[in-house]
NUMIMAR-142281 format. One record per residue (C-alpha): y, x, z. Coordinates in pm, whole numbers. Layout:
BEGIN
NODE     py     px     pz
NODE      Y      X      Z
...
END
This chain:
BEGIN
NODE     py     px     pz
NODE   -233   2188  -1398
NODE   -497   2468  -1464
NODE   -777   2385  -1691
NODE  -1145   2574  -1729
NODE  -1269   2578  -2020
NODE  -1645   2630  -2096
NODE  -1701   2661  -2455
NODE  -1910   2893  -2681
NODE  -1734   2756  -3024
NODE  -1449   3011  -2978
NODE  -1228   2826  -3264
NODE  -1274   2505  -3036
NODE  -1211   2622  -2741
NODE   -865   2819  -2880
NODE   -751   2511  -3051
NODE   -816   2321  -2698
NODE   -638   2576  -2498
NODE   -315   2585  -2764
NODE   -276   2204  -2796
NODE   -344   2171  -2378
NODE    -75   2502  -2326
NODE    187   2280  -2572
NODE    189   2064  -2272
NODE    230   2256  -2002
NODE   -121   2315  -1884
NODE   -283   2647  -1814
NODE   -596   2716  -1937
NODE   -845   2944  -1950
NODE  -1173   2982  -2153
NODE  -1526   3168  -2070
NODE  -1797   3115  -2284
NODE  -2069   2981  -2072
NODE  -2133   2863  -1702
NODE  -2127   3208  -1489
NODE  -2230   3123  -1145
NODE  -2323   2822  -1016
NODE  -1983   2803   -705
NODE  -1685   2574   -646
NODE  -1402   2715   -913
NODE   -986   2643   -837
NODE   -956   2458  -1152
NODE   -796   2086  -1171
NODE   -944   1998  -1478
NODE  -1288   2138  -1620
NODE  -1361   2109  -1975
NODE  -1761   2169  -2020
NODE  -1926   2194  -2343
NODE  -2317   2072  -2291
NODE  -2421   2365  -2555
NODE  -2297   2601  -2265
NODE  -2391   2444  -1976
NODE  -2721   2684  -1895
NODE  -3055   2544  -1730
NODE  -2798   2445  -1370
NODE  -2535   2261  -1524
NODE  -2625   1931  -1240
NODE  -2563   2214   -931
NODE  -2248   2319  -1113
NODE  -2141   2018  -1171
NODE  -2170   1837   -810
NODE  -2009   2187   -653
NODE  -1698   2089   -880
NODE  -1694   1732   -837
NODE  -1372   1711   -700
NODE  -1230   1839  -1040
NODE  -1224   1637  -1325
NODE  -1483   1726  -1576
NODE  -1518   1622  -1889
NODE  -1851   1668  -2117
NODE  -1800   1794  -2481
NODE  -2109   1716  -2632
NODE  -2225   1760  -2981
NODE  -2509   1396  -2964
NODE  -2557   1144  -2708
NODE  -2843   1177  -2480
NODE  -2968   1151  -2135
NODE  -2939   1530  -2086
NODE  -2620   1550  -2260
NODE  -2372   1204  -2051
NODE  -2642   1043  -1821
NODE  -2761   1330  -1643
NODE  -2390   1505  -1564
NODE  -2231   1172  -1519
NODE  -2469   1100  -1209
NODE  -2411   1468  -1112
NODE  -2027   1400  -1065
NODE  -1884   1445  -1404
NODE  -1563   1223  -1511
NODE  -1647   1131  -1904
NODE  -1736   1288  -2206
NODE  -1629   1293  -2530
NODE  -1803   1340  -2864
NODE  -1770   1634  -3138
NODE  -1605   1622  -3350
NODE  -1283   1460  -3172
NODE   -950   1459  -3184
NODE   -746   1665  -2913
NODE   -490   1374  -2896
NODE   -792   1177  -2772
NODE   -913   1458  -2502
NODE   -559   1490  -2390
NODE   -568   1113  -2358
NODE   -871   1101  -2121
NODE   -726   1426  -1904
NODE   -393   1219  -1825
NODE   -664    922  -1787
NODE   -813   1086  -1539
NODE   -524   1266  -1329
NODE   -364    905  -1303
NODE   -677    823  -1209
NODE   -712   1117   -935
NODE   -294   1073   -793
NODE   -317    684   -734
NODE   -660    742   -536
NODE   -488   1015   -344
NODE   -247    792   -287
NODE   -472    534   -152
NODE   -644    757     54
NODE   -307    815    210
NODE   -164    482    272
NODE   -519    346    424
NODE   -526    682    635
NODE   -154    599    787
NODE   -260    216    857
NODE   -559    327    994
NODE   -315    557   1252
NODE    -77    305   1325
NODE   -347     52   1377
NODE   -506    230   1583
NODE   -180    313   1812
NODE    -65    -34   1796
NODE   -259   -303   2003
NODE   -349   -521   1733
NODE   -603   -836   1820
NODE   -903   -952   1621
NODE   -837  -1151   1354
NODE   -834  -1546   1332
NODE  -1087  -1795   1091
NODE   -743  -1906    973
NODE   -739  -1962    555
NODE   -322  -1930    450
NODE   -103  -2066    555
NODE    -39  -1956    884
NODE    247  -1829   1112
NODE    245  -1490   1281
NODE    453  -1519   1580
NODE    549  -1221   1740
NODE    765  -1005   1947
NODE    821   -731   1669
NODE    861   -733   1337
NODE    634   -396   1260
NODE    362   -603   1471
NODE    355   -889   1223
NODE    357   -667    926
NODE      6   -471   1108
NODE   -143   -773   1186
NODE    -61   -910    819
NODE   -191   -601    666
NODE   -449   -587    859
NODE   -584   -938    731
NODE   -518   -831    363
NODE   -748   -532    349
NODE  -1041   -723    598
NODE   -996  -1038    336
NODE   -954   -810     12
NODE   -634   -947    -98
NODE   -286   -830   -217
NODE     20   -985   -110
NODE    351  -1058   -320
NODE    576   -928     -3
NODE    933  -1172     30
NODE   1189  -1181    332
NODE   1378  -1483    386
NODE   1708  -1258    452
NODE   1689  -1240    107
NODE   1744  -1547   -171
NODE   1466  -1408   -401
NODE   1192  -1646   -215
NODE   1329  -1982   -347
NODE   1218  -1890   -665
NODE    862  -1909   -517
NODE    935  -2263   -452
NODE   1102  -2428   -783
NODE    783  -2486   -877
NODE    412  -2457   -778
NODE    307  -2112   -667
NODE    -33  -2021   -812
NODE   -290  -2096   -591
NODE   -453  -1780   -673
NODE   -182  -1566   -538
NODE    -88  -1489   -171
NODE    278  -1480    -53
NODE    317  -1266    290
NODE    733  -1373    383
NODE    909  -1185    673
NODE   1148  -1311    909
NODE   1112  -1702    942
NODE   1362  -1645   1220
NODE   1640  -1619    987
NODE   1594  -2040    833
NODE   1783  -2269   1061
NODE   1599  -2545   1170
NODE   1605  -2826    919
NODE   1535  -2550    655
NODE   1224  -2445    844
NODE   1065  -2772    910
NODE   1100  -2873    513
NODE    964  -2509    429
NODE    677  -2564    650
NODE    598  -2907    479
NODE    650  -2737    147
NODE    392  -2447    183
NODE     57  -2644    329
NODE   -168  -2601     15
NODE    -82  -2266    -61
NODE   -180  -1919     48
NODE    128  -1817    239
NODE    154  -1603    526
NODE    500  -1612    785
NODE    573  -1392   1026
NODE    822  -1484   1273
NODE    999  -1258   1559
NODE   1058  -1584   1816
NODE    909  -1729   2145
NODE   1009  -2089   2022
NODE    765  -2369   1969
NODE    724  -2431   1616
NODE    558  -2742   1483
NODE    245  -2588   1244
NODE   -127  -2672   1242
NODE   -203  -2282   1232
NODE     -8  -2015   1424
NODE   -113  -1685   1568
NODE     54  -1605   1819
NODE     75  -1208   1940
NODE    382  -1247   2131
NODE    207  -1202   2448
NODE     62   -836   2328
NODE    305   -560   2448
NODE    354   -287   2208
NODE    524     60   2374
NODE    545    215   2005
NODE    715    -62   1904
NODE   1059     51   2117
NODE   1262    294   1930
NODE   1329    677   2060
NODE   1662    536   2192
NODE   1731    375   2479
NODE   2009    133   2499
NODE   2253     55   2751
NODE   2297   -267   2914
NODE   2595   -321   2674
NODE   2484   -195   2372
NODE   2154   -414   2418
NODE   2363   -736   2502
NODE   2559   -634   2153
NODE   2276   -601   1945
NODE   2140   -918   2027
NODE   2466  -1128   2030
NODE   2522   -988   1653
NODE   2175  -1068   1559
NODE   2076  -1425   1692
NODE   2450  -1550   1784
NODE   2429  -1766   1433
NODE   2061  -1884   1465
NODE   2080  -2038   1824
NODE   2373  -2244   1966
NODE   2570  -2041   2229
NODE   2377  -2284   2518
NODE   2073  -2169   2409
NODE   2144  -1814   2385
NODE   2341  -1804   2693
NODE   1958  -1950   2845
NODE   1795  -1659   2656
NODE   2024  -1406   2808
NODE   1994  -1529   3130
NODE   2423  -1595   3162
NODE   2642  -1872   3149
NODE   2764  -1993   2831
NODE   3109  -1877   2965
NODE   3020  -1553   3004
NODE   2864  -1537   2668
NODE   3206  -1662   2532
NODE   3348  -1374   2734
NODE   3100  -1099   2607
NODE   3194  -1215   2219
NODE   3566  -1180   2314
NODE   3453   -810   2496
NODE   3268   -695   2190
NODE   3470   -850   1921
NODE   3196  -1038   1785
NODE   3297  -1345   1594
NODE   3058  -1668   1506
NODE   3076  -1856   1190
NODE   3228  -2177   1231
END
């Protein structure tokens, strides 16, 4: 990380530079502002006693560093002024240089999680924008997303979050790590978003469902079956192309994948219905594929 600094106490500045150099930074030091453009410099270390009569311009032109003030007294001219112009902080002379190295790590935190940030939010905003994802509902947790993908659900879910302002604690019920949630009373201040309902059988579900009504908990569920709860949104209908991967399956590969992944949830009547076969033929297709079901 390379580090400007502006300093006319030359025994300062040097002890700056050799403490920040200890620690891997690079720095250099000039004794007073020299122009007034943007400089290449992550961090900027400006003394207020060699700031010049344009410090403000200089300092809004290299906003996007972080600059700290090192100022001899406290005054409007010396922290109110350059923190409205863009600066970061300031710190007051005499100081330690364990405390200024303090605030620079502060600060570059600081600047990587917001970069961060601006990331994530600019992805969602892409994939939002490519997926066809409906308005949102008046619904207060809980509620059920029901739909026919399982990146769907988790838009539509995150989409909800950052309209409402909230943070989820993110669970999947193919893992055990959810009944914890349950042995005793979530916090009512906390919101639970919990992925693939599919995977409870039945009598699991329905005393999940009675379990969860006072508390902020959002389900998603990949399914077209009824389910008895007083608030579901249901996107199943909404056809999402980018959902489909860049492979295509063949007939038998696709009958495969879905005999492996709902052949314990639904009884072999039922998914012989879903297929559109006999239950027969289903029996045959297990033998054909070597796909055995849990007795």
């Amino acid at each position: 990380m390379r580090v400007l600094i502006i300093e006319n106490e030359t025994y300062l500045a040097q002890s700056i530079a050799s403490k920040l150099n200890s620690f891997g930074y690079i720095c250099n030091i000039i004794p007073a502002i020299e122009h007034n453009g943007t400089l290449d410099y992550e961090v900027i270390l400006l003394s207020s006693s060699a700031c010049g009569d344009h410090y403000e311009n200089f300092i809004q032109k290299n906003s996007k560093s972080i600059i700290i003030m090192l100022v001899s007294y406290i005054s409007d001219d010396t922290i109110s002024k350059p923190l409205r112009s863009g600066a970061s902080d300031y710190i007051l002379k005499p100081f330690m240089i364990d405390e200024l190295l303090r605030k620079i790590e502060h600060y570059k935190y600081h600047k990587e999680i917001l970069e961060k940030i601006n990331f994530y939010n600019s992805y969602f905003n892409f994939v939002q924008r490519e997926l066809n994802t409906p308005s949102l509902p008046q619904y207060q947790p809980p509620f059920i997303i029901k739909s026919n993908s399982q990146r769907s659900a988790d838009i539509y879910a995150m989409k909800y979050a950052r309209d409402k302002n909230i943070n989820f604690i993110i669970l999947s019920f193919r893992d055990q790590e959810w009944k914890n949630i349950l042995k005793n009373p979530p916090q009512k201040e906390k919101y639970y978003y919990i992925t693939n309902l599919e995977e409870l059988k039945k009598n699991e579900m329905k005393i999940l469902l009675e379990s969860i009504s006072k508390y902020n908990f959002i389900l998603s569920i990949i399914s077209d079956d009824a389910i008895n709860f007083s608030q579901i949104v249901d996107i199943t209908h909404i056809v999402n192309n980018q959902d489909l991967g860049g492979e295509i399956l063949s007939i038998k590969e696709y009958e495969q994948a879905i005999i492996t992944k709902f052949g314990e949830r639904y009884p072999d009547v039922e998914l012989a219905r879903k297929l559109g076969i006999s239950r027969k033929s289903l029996w045959e297709k297990r033998k054909k594929y070597g796909i055995s079901k849990k007795k």
